[in-house]
KEKE-3310 file (N, C-alpha, C; in steps of 0.2 Angstrom, whole numbers, plus 5000, padded with zeros to 4 digits):
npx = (4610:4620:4627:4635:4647:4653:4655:4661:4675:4678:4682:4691:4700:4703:4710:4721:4725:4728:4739:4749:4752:4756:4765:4775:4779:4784:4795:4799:4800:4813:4820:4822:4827:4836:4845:4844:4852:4865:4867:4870:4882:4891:4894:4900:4912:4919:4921:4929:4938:4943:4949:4962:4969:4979:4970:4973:4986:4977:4981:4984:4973:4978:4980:4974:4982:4984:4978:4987:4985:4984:4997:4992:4999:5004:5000:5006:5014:5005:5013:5017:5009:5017:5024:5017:5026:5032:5036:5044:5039:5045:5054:5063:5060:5065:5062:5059:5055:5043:5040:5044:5039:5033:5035:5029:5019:5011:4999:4991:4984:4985:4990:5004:5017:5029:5042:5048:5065:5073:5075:5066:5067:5065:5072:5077:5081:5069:5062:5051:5045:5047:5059:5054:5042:5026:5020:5009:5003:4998:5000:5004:5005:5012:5022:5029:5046:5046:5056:5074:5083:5073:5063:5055:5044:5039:5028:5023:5012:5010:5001:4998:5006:5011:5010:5016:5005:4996:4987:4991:4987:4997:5006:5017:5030:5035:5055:5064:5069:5074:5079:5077:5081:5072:5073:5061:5062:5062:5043:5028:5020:5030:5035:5027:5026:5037:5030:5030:5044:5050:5042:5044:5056:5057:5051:5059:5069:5065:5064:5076:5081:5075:5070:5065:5074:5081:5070:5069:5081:5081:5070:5074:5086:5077:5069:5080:5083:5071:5069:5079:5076:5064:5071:5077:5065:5059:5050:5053:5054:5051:5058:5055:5063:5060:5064:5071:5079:5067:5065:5055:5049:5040:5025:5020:5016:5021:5012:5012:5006:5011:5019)
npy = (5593:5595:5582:5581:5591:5581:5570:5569:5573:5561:5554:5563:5557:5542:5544:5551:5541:5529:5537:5534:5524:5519:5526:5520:5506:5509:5512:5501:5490:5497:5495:5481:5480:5486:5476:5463:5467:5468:5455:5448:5453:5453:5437:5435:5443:5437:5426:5430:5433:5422:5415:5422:5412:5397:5381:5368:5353:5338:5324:5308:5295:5280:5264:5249:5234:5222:5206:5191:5176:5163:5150:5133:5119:5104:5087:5076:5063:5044:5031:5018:5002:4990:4976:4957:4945:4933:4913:4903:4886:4873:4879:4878:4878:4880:4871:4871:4858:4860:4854:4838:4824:4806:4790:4783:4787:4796:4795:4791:4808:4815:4832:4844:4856:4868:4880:4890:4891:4900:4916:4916:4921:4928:4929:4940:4945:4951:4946:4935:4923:4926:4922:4911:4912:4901:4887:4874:4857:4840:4822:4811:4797:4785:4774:4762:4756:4737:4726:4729:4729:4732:4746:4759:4773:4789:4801:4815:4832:4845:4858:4876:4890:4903:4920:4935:4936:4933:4920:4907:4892:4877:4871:4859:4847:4835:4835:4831:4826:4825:4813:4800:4784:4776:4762:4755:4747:4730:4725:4720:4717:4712:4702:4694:4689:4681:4672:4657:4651:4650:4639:4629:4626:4621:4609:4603:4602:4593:4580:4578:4577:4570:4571:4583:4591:4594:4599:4610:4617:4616:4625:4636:4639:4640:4651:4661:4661:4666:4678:4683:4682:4692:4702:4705:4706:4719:4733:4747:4766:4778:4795:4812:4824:4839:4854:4849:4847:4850:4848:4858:4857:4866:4862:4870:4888:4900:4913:4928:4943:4960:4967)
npz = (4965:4973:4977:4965:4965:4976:4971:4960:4969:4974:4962:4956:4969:4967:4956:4958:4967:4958:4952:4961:4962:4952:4948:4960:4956:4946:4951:4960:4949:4944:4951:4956:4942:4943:4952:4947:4937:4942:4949:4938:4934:4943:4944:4931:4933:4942:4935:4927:4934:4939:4928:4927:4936:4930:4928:4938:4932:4928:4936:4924:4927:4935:4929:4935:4942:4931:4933:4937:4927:4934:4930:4927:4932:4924:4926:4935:4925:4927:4934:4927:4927:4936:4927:4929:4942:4938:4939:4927:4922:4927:4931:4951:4967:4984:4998:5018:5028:5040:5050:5057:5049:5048:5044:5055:5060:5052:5036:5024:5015:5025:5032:5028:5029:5024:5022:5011:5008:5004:4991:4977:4961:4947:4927:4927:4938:4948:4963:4966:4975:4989:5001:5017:5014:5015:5009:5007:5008:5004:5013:5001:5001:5015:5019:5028:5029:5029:5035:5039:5025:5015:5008:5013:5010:5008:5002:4995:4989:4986:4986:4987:4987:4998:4995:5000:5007:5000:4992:4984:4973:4965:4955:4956:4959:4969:4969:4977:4992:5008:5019:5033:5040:5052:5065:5072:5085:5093:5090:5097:5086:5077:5083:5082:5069:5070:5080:5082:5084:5096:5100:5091:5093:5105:5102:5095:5101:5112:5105:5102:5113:5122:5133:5146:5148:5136:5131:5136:5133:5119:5118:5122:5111:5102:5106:5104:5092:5088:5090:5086:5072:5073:5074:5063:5056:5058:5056:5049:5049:5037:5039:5039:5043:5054:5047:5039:5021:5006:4989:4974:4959:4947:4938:4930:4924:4936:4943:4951:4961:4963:4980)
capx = (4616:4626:4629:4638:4653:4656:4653:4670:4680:4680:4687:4699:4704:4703:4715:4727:4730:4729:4745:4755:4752:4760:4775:4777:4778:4789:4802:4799:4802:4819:4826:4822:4832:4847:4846:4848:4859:4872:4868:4871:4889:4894:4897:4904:4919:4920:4923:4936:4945:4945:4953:4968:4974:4977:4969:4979:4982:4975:4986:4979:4971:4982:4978:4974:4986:4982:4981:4990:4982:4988:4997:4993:5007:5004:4998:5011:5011:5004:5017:5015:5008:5025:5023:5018:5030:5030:5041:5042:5037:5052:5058:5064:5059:5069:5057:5063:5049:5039:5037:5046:5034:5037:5027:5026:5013:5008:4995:4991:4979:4988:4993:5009:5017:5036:5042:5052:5071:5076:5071:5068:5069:5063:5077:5078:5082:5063:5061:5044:5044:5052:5059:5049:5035:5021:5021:5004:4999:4996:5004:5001:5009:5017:5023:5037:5049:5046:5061:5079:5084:5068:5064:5049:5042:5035:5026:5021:5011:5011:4994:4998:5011:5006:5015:5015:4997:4991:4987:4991:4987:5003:5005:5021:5029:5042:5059:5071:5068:5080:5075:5083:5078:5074:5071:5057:5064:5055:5037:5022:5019:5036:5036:5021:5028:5039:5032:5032:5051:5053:5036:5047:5063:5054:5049:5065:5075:5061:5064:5083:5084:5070:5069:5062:5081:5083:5064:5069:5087:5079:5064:5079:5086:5072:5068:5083:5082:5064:5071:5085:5071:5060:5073:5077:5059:5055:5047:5060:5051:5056:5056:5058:5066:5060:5070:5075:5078:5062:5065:5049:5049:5033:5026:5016:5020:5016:5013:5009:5007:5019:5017)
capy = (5597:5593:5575:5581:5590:5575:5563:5574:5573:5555:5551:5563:5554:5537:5546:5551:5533:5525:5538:5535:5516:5517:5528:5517:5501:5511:5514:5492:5488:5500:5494:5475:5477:5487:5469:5457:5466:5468:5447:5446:5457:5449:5431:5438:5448:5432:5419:5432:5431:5415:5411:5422:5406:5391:5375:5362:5348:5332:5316:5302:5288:5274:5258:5244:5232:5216:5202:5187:5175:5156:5143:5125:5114:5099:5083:5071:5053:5039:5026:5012:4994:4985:4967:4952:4944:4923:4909:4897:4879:4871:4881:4876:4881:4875:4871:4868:4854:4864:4850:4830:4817:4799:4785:4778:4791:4799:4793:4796:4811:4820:4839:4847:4863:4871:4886:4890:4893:4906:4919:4913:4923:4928:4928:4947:4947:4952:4940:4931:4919:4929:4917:4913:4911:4895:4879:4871:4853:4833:4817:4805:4791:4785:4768:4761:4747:4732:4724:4732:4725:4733:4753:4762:4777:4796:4805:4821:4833:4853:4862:4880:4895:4910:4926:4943:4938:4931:4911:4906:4886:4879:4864:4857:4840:4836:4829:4828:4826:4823:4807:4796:4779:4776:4760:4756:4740:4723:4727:4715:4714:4708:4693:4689:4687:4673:4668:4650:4650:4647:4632:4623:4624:4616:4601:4599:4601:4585:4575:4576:4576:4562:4571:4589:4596:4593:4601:4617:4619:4616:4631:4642:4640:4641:4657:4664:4662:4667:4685:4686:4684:4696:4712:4704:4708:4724:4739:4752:4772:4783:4800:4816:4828:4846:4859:4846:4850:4847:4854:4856:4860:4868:4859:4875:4893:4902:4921:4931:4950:4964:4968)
capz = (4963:4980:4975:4961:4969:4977:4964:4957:4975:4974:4955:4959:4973:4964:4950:4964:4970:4953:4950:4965:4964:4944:4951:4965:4953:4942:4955:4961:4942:4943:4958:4954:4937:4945:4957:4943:4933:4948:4950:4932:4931:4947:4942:4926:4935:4947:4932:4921:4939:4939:4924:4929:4938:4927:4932:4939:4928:4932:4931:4922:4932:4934:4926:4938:4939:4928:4939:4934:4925:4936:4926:4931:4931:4922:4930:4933:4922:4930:4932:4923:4929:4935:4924:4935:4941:4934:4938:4922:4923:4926:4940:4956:4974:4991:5006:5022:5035:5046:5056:5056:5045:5050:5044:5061:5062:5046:5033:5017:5016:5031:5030:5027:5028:5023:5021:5005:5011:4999:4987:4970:4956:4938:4924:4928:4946:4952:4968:4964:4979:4993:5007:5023:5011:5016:5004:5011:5002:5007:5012:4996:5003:5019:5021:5032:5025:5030:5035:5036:5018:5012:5009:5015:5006:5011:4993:4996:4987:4987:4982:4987:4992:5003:4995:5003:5011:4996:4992:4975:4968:4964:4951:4957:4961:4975:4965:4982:4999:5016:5022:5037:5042:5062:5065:5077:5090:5091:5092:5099:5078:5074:5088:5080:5064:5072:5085:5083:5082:5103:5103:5085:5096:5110:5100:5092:5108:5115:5100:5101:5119:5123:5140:5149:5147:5130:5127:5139:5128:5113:5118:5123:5107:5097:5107:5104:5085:5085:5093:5080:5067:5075:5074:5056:5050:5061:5055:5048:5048:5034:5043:5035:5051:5054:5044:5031:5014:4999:4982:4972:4953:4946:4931:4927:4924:4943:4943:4959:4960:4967:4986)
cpx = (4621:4627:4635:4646:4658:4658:4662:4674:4681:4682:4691:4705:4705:4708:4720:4729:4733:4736:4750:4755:4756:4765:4779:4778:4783:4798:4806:4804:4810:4823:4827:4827:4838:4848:4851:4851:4865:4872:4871:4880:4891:4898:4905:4911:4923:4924:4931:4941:4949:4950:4961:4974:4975:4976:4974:4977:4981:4980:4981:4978:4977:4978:4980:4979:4982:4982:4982:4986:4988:4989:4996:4998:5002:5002:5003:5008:5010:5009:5013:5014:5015:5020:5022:5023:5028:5038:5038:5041:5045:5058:5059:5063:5060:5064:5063:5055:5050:5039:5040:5038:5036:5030:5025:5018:5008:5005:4994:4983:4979:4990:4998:5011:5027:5036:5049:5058:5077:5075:5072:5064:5067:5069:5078:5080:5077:5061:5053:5042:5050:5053:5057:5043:5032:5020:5014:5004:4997:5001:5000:5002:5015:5018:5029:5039:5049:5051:5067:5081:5079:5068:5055:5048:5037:5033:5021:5019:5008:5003:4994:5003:5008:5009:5012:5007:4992:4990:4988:4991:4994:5004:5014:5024:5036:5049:5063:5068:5074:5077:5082:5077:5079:5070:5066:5058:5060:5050:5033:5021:5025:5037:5030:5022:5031:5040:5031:5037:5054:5048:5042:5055:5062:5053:5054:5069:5071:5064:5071:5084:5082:5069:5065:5067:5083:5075:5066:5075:5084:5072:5070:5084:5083:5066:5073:5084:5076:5065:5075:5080:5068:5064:5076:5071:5057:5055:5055:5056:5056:5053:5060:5059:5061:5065:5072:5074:5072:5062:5058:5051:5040:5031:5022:5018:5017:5018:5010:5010:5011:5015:5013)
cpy = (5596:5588:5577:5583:5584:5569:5565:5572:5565:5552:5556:5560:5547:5539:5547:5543:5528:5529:5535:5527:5516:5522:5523:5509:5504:5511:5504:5490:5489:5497:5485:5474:5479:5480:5465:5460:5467:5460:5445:5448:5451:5444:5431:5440:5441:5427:5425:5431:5426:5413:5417:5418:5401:5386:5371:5358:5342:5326:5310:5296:5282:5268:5253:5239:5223:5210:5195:5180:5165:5150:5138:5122:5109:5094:5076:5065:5050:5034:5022:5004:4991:4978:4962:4948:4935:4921:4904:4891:4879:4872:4876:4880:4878:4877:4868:4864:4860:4859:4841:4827:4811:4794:4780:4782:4797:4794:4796:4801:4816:4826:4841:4854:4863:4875:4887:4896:4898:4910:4917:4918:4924:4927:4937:4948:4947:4945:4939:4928:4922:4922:4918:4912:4904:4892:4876:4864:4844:4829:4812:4798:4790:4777:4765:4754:4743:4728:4729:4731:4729:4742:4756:4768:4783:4800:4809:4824:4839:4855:4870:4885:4901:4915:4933:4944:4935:4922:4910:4895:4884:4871:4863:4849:4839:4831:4828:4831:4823:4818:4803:4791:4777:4771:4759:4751:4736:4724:4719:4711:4709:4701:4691:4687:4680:4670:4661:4647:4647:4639:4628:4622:4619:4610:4597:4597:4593:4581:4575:4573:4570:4563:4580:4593:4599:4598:4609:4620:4621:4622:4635:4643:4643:4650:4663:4664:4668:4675:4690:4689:4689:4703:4711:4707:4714:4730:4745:4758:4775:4790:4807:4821:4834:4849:4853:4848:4846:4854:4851:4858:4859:4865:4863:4882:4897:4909:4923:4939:4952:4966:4975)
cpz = (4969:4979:4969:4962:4970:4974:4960:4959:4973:4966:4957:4962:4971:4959:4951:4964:4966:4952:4954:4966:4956:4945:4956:4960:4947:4946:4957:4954:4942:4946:4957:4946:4938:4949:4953:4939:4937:4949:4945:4932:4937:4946:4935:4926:4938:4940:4928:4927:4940:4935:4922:4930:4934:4932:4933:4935:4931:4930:4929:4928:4930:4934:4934:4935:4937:4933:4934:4935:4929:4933:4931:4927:4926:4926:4928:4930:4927:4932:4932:4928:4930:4931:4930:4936:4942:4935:4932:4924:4923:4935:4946:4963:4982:4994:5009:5026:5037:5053:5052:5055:5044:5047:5051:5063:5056:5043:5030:5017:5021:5026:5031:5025:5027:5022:5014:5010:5009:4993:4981:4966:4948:4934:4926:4934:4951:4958:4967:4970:4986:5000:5015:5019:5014:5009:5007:5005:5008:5008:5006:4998:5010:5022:5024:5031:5032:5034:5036:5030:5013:5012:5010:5009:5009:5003:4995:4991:4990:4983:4983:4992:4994:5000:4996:5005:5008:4995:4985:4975:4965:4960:4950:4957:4964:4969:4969:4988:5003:5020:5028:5039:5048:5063:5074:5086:5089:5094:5093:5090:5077:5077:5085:5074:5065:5077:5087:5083:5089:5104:5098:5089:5101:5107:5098:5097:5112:5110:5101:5106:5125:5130:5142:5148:5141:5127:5131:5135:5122:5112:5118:5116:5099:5099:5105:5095:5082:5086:5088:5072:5067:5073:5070:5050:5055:5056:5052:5046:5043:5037:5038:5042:5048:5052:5037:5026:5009:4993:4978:4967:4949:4939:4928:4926:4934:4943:4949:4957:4964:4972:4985)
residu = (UNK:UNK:UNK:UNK:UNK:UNK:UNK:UNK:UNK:UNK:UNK:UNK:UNK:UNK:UNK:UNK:UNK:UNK:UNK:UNK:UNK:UNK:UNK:UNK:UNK:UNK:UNK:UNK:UNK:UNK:UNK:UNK:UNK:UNK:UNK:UNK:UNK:UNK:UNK:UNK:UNK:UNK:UNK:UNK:UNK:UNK:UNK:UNK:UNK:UNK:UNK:UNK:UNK:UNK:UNK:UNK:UNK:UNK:UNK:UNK:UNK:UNK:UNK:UNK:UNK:UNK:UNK:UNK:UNK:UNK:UNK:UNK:UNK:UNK:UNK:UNK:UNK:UNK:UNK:UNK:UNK:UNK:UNK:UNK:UNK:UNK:UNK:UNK:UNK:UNK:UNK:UNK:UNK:UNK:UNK:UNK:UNK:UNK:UNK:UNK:UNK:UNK:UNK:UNK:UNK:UNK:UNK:UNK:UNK:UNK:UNK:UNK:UNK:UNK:UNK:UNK:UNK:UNK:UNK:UNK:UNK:UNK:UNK:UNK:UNK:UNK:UNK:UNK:UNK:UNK:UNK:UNK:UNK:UNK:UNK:UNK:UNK:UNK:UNK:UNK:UNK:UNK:UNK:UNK:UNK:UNK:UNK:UNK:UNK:UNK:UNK:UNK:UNK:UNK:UNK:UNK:UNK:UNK:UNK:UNK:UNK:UNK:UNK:UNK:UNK:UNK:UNK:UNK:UNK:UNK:UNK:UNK:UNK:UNK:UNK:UNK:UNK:UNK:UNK:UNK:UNK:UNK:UNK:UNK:UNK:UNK:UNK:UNK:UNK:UNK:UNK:UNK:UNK:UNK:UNK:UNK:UNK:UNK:UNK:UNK:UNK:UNK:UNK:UNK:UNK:UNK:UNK:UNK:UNK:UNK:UNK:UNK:UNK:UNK:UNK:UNK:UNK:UNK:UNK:UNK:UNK:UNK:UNK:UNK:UNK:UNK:UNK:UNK:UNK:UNK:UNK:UNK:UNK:UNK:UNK:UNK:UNK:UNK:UNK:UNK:UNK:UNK:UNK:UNK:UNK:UNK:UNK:UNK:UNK:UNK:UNK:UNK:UNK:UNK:UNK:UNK:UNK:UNK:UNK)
# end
């Protein structure tokens, strides 16, 4: 029976705490919704004030500017091949000797050189053969006249021109050369031609003279023919001088290229 009492005092007091804990969570609850609804109004007053202001307006973005799109030019024409330039067959080309050609001392198969002594010419103007150009070729022939009364002979042939660096083949053929004839005095050869002319005077001069006087006159006569003889049959050089003039005429057509 004394337990009971007590048994009482404590749900009482258990029924107290459970009150004042559901007032105290009533009062939490109250106070937490006056919070958010003062958060909630808040914003709400903020934004109507807001839209008192009008917004600024915005300008439009500006368009980049297009970047320009690079014409190329065109690429200039090529100029064209100039034509080569050709002398016709026929043509003519002045040389000048490079060097004096004598047949006292040339033979056939020797070499020769000239220089062409002026520009020569297509039918259009274009200088083909500029002058100062090289002529290179052979001697074909060099013989020296026999006597004065007689004619010696120099025959030349041309095989190639040098132009602007280059060689060119040249089928030509000499039609006038600058010749002089030099003759050579009375050589050891030429007394030998007539050297029996002073011993036939000697015998004639004995047999006239039937004595040693008559064979020494008649040597000195027959010396002095046999001497006349001698620079009657002497050597005569045909010499073509340095610088002299030789025209060639091409029997081919001849083309060379532009410098």
């Amino acid at each position: 029976m004394i337990r009971l009492p007590k048994h009482g005092s404590l749900v009482a007091a258990l029924a107290g705490v459970a009150f004042l804990a559901c007032v105290k969570g009533e009062q939490t609850s109250r106070s937490a919704d006056s919070t958010a609804r003062n958060l909630t109004l808040a914003p709400t007053e903020s934004t109507a004030a807001m839209k008192d202001v009008p917004a600024a307006a915005k300008e439009p973005a500006k368009a980049a500017p297009e970047k320009a799109t690079p014409v190329k030019k065109p690429a200039p024409p090529k100029p064209a091949a100039p034509a080569p330039l050709t002398l016709a067959a026929g043509s003519r080309v002045p040389l000048a000797a490079s060097d004096t050609i004598t047949t006292r001392t040339a033979k056939a198969g020797d070499a020769f050189s000239a220089t062409v002594s002026q520009d020569v010419k297509d039918p259009s103007g274009r200088v083909v053969i500029p002058a100062g150009a090289s002529v290179s070729g052979t001697i074909a022939a060099a013989e020296p006249a026999p006597n004065p009364n007689s004619t010696g002979r120099i025959e030349l042939s041309v095989t190639s021109v040098s132009v602007r660096g280059a060689s060119y083949a040249i089928d030509a053929s000499v039609v006038a050369q600058d010749t002089v004839m030099k003759g050579r005095g009375v050589t050891k050869a030429d007394v030998a031609k007539v050297g029996g002319g002073a011993v036939a005077g000697a015998i004639v001069g004995k047999l006239l003279g039937k004595n040693t006087k008559g064979a020494l006159i008649g040597g000195a006569v027959g010396a002095a023919a046999g001497a006349a003889a001698a620079r009657a049959s002497r050597d005569i050089d045909v010499v073509i001088p340095k610088g002299a003039a030789i025209t060639i005429k091409l029997n081919k057509p001849l083309t060379v290229k532009h410098a």
